[in-house]
N, C-alpha and C positions, 0 to 999 in steps of 0.2 A: 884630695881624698877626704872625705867625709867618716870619722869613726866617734865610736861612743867614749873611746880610749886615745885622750891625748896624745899619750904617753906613746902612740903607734903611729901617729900622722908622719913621721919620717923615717920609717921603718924601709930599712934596703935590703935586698938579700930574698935569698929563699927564705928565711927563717930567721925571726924576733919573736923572741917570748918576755913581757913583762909579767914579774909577780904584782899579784891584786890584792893577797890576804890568804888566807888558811882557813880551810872548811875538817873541823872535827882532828885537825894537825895535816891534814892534806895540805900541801902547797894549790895553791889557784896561781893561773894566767893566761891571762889577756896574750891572743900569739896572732903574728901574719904569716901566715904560707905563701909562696909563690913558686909557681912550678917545681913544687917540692914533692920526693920522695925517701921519706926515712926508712933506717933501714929496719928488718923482721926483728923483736924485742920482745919481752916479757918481764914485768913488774908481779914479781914473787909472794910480795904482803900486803898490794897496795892496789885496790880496783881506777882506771882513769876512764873520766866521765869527759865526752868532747861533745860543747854547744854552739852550735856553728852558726855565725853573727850573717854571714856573707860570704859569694861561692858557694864550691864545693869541695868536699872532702869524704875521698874513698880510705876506708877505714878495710882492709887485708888480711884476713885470717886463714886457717890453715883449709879450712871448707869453703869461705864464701867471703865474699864481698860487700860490704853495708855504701850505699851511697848515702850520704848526709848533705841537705841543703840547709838554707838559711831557717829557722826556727827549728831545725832536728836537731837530737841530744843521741845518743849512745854513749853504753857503760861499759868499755871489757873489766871481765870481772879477773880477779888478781889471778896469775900463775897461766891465763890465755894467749900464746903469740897472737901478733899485732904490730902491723905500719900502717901508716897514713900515707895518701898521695893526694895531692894536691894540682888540677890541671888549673894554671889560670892562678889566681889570687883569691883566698878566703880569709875570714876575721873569722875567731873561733875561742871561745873559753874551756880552758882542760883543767880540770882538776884533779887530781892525784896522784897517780904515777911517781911515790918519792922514793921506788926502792929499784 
């Protein structure tokens, strides 16, 4: 596998999140999905912004569905339910989500 993220080339599982750094005190990470689906959530104080490296990832809300491919970003803004599904395998950077 080819990634920009070392730290992911042996990533098993549905689900690896590596920390990258902190934007503005938001946690950042570098994540693999694979036929992943988390479960409906809500971050209270804390907007999470997902840039999606490769694949795809469906992002779940109460009205509608966002598909994100490889160079799409989407922001749910704080206090929004929200899952991710992942069909297949995506590389993806999230930042924020720390409440």
């Amino acid at each position: 596998m080819n990634t920009i993220f070392p730290q992911l080339e042996n990533a098993e599982g549905s689900f690896t999140a590596v920390p990258i750094g902190q934007v503005n005190g938001s946690p950042a990470f570098a994540r693999v999905m694979e036929n992943f689906e988390g479960p409906q959530h809500v971050h209270e104080t804390s907007d999470e912004m997902f840039v999606v490296l490769s694949g795809i990832v469906y992002l779940d809300f109460d009205s509608n569905t966002v598909k994100l491919e490889a160079g799409d970003s989407c922001t749910v803004p704080a206090g929004t339910a929200h899952k991710s599904r992942v069909p297949g395998r995506a590389e993806l950077i999230v930042i924020g989500g720390k409440d």
